[in-house]
N, C-alpha and C positions, 0 to 999 in steps of 0.2 A: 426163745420157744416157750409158749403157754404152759405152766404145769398146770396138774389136773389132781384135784380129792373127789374124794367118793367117798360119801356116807351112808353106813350100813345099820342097820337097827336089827336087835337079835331078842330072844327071851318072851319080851311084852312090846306092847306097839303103846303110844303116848309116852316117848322116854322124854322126848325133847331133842331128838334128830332137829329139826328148824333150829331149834334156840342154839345150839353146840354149831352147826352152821354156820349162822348168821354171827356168834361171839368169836369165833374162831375166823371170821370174814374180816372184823372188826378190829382182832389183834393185827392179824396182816397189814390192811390199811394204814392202820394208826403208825406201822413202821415204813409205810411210803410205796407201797403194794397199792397196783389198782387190780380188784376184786370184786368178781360178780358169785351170784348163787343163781343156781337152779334145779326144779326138782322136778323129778321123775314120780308122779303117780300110776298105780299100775290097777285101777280101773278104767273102763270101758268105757265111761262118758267120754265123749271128744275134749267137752273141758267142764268145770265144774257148774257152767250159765243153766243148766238145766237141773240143779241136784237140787232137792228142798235143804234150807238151811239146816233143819236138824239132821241130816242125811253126815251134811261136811262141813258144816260151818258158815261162815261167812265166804262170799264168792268176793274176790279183790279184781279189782279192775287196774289194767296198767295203761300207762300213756299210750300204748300206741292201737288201745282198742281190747285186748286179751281179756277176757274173764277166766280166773284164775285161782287157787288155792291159796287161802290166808296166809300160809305162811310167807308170800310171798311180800306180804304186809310188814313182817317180821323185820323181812330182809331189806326193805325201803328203810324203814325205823333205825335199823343198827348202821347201815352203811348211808343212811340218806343220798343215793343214786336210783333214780327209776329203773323198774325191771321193763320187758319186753314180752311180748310171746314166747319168744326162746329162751323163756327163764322156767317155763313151765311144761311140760308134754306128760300126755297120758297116755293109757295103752288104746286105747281108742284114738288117737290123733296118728302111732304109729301105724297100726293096722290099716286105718284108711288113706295112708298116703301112701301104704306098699300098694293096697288094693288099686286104688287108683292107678298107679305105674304098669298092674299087671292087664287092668284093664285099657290102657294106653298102647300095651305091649312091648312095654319098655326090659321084658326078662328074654325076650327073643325065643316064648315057647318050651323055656324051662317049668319045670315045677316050683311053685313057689312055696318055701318052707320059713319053718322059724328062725332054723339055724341056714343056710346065712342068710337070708332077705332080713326078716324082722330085726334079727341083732345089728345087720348092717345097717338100718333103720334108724336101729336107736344111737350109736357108733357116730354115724350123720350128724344126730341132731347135740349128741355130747361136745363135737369140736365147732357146732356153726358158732358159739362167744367166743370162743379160743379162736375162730380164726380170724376174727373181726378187726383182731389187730389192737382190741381198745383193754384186752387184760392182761397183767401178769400171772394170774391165779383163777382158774374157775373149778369153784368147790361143786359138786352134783350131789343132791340129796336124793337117796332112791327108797320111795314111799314104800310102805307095807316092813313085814319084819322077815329077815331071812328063815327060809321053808316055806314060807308060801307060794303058793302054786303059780302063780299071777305075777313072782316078783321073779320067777324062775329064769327070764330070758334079759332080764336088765343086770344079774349075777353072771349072765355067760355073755353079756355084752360087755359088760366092766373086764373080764377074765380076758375077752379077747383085746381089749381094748388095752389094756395092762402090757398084755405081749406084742403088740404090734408098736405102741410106742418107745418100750425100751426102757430098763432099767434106770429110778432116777430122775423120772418125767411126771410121775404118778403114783400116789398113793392113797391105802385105802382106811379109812377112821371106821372102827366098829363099835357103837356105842351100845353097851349090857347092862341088865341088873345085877348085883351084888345084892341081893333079898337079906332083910335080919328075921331072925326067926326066932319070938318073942322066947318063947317055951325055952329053946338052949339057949338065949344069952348071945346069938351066936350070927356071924356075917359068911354067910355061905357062897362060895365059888361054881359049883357045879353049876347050874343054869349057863353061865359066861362061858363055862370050858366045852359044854355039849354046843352051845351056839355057834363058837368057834369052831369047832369043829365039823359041822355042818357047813358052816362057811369052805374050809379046807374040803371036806370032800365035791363043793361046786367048783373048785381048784383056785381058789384065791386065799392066798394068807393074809392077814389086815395087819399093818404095818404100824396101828393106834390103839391101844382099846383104851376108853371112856365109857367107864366105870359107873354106873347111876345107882345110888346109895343115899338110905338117910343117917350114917355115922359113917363117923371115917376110918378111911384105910388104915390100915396099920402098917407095919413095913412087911412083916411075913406072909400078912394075903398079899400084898403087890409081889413079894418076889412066887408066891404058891399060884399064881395068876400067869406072870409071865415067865415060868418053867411049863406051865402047862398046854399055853397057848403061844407058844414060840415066839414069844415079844420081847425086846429089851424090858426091865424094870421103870428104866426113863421113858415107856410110852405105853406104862399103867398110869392112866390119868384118871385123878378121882374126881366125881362130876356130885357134890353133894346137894340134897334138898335146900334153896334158897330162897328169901321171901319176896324177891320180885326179879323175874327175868332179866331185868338189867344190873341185876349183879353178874352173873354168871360171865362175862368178859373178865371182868376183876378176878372169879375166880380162875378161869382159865389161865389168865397171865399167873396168877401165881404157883398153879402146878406146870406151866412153862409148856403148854401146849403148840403156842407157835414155836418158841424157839425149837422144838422136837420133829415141828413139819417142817419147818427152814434147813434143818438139816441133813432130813431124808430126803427133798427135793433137791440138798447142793445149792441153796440158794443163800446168798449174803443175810444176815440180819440187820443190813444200812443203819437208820436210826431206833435207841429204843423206844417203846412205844409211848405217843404222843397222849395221854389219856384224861389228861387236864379237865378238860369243858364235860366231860364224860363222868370225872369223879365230881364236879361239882351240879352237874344234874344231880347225880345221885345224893347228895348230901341236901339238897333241895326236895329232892323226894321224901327221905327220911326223914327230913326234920320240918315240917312244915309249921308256918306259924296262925294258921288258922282253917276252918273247916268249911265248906258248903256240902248242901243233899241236893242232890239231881236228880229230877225223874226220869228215868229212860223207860218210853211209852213204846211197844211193838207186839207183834204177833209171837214170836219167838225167842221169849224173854226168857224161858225155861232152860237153853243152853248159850249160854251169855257166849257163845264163838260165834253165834250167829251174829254178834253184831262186835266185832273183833274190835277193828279201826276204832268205832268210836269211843269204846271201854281204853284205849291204848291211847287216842288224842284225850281223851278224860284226862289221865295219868300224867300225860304230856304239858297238856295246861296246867294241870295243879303244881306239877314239880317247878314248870317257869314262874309260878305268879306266890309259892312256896307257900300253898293251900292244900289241903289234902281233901280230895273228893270222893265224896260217898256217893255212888251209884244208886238209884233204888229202880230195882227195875218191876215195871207195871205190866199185865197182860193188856192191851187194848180193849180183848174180848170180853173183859168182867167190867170196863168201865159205861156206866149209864146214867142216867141224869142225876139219878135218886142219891148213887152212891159217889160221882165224882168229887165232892168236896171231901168227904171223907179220905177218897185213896190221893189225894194230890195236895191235901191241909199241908204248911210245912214244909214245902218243900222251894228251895232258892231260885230254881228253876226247873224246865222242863223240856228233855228232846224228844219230839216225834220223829220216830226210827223211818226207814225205806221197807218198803214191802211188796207186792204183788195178791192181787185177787180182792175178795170184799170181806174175805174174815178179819172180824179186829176192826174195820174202815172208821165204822160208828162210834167205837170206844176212839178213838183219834179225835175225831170230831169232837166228841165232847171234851177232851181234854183241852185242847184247843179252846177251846169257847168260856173254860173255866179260866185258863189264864190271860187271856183277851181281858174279859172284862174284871180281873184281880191284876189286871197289871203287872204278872210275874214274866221273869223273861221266860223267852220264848225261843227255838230255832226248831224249824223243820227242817228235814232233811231230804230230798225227793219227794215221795208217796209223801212227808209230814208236809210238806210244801204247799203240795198238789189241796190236803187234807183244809189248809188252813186258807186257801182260797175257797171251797167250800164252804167251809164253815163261815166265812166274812160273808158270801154270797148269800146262803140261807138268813140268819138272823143280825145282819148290820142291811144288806143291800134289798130285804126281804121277796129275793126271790126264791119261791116255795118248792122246794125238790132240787134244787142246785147240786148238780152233782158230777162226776167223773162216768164218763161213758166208759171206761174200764168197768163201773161199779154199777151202773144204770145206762144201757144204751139207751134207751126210752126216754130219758131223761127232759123235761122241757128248758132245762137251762144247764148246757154243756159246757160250763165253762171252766172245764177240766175235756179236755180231746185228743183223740189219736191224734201225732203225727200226719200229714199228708205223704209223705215219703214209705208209712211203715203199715199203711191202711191194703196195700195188694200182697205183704208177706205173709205167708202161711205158715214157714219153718218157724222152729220157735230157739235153735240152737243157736248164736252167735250173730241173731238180727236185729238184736237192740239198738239204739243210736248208745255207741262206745266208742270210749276213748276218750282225750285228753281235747275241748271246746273254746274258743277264747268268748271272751264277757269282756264289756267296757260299762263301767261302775258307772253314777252319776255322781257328778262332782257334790260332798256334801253331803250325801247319805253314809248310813251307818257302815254300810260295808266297804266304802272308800276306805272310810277310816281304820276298820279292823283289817282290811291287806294292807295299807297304806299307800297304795297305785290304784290308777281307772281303768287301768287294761290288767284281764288276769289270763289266767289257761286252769280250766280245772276240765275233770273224768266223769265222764256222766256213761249211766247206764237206766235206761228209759224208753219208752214210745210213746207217753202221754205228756203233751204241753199246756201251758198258760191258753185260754180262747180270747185271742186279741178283739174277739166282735165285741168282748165285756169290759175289755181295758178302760174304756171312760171313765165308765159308770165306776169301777176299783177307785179310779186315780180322783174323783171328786168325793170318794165317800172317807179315803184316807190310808187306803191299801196300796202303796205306790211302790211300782216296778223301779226299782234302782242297778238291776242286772240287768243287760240286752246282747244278744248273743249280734253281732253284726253282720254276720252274714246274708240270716232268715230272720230276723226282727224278734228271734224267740224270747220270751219272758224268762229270765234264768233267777232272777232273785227279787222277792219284793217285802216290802218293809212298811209295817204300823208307822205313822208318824207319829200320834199321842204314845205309845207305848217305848217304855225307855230301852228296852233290845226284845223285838217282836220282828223275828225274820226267817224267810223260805227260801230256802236253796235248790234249784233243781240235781242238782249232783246226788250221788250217794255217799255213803260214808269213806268219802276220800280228804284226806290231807294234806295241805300242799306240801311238798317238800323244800326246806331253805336250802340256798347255797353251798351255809358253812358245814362241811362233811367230817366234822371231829367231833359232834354230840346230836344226839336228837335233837331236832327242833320240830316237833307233828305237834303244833299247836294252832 
């Protein structure tokens, strides 16, 4: 039978619910546990595809199409298995599929309420991984911090869901602050004991608490903790400030958090945890033996989540190749002819981010065009893709105004255009072309070489392709398509021949994931 955690957030919201997740995911596995996450947002978007980045971040795209919450990013990263749509639900995606049902008439004329439709709703979508047959653990992380209004019915769905399946099957992690408070010297309890308690009168006792602190416990606040909040001492777990999220597993194993859910749940602890390739990232990470500066060029460079994935494939790459990478991130929108060699002098390489709309478009372009002709590497990313067949088109191919009918419908040389499939969609929630595409490389090109196969599968999220009417004219001037999607002949990747790594991805900032499932591999 599937056990089931539940992840509670109390106090302050940004504690690092995901991260406690996804390393608590990771302890499991590594002991021979197969283990998904999913999490429960309790906003009203259907899914995050319509939210502006600074709103929530980066939107993560899953293989089977979903537009999704970063964290779920997190969760590929630590477990290296893809997530699903039913990794992610919001209160918008519940509401409209009760709504839907009452409109079908599927309630037989009853009133439809929160308690039980909604909750049975969410109830639903808690056991659809569990019952798939393909886990022994599905951990739920349930967004927002307890008291709030909005998280009220995913607290009375856990509650019922607690009692319906029976003591021993489920339990719930409540992660708190422990605040220092500079003036007394002092690590204060009270916030965590009113949370708890707040928790207890929505009728759930949490059977964890994970502690978030930046000194550590002492023995007499874990036992002033768990006299208060009616927890064993052994599941006061101290969760301290660390300097890269992938510690936080290591720490976890050492305040023995799986072994404390292994045996609330009555489950074996099989082998100890496998951690090997995991500690030697990390030693990779920390100890690098040389530096590069990266420019990361986009519109929404001001909260660096907007573009999660690819600060975390940064991270990724530098730890496998035991370099340490400096980010610099660039607004699009301040870069112009006058001032581009100033903001981009110095810099090893440069990514043009994914985007929407035409702010920022122009600062792209010139970036582009600065490292084109200075021969710095180069990778675009979707929109940087799109960007830098422009930019070849105007000043290598000198046609005048070349531009993205996203950006100029008018335009006399489209060779950047909608989709033919996406040109009669009006909706704008979850009508992108998503999901995970196959591409057949060309034998020989640079991206052969960097997957090292000619058949791939990556996740695209898009409506503007390559304009095959212009492909010639690319491919003699030295702008050559070495991605081809086989289906529709779509242009997916194209590659500088003079240029030593000059290349455009249609994808977004996705990763592939390797096989091997005992260390990141998001490079």
């Amino acid at each position: 039978m599937t056990k089931y955690i539940f992840v509670t957030g109390g106090v302050t919201s940004s504690l690092g619910k995901g991260i406690i997740s996804a390393s608590l995911a990771k302890l499991l596995q590594s002991r021979g546990y197969c283990v998904t996450i999913q999490k429960f947002d309790p906003y009203i978007n259907i899914d995050p595809g319509t939210l502006n980045p600074y709103e929530h971040g980066e939107c993560y795209v899953t293989e089977d199409g979903a537009e999704t919450d970063l964290d779920l990013g997190h969760y590929e990263r630590f477990l290296n298995t893809p997530t699903s749509k039913a990794n992610n639900i919001t209160t918008g995606r519940i509401y409209q599929n009760v709504i839907n049902k009452e409109r079908e008439g599927a309630f037989l004329g009853k009133t439809v309420q929160v308690v039980p439709h909604i909750t049975d709703e969410i109830k639903r979508n808690i056991r659809i991984l569990g019952e798939s047959g393909d886990y022994d653990i599905v951990i739920t992380e349930l967004g927002g911090t307890v008291g709030d209004i909005e998280s009220l019915p995913y607290i009375e769905a856990v509650r019922q869901f607690r009692w319906e399946n029976g003591s021993g099957n489920s339990l719930v992690i409540h992660l708190t602050l422990i605040p220092f408070l500079a003036a007394a010297g002092e690590l204060k309890t009270k916030p965590t004991q009113h949370s708890v308690k707040m928790l207890l009168e929505y009728g759930i006792q949490p059977d964890i608490l994970v502690c978030r602190t930046e000194h550590h416990l002492t023995l007499d606040i874990r036992k002033k903790i768990a006299l208060f909040c009616n927890v064993n001492i052994n599941a006061v777990v101290e969760s301290i400030d660390a300097s890269t999220i992938y510690d936080v597993p290591l720490l976890m194993l050492k305040e023995q958090l799986d072994k404390t859910v292994l045996t609330k749940l009555k489950l074996p602890h099989k082998i100890d945890p496998a951690l090997e390739n995991w500690k030697d990232f990390l030693g990779r990470l920390k100890n690098p033996t040389s530096e590069v500066k990266i420019g990361l060029v986009g519109k929404y460079v001001e909260l660096p989540d907007a573009y999660k994935s690819i600060s975390e494939s940064f991270i990724h790459a530098g730890a496998k190749n035991e370099c340490k990478v400096h980010v610099e991130y660039i607004p699009s929108e301040q870069l112009t002819p006058e001032n581009a060699v100033e903001k981009l002098k110095g810099l090893h390489g440069v990514l043009v981010a994914p985007g929407f709309g035409e702010r920022g478009f122009e600062g792209k372009i010139e970036a582009i065009r600065y490292v084109r002709e200075n021969n710095i590497p180069f990778f675009g990313i979707c929109l940087g893709m799109q960007c830098a067949v422009v930019e070849f088109g105007r000043n290598v191919l000198g046609l005048k105004d070349a531009s993205s009918t996203e950006m100029n419908p008018d335009t006399p040389h489209p060779v950047i255009g909608m989709m033919e499939d996406q040109k009669k969609i009006v909706l704008k929630g979850g009508t992108m072309r998503l999901g995970a595409y196959a591409c057949d490389l060309k034998k020989g090109s640079k991206a052969a070489n960097f997957y090292g196969k000619t058949h791939i599968s990556e996740r695209h999220r898009h409506r503007y392709e390559f304009n095959n009417d212009y492909l010639k004219d690319y491919e003699n001037a030295g702008l050559t398509p070495t991605g081809i999607n086989p289906e529709n002949n779509l242009v997916e990747i194209v590659e500088l021949k003079k240029s030593p790594i000059f290349c455009g991805r249609t994808v977004p900032s996705r990763i592939k994931i390797n096989s091997c499932k005992s260390a990141p591999t998001f490079y």
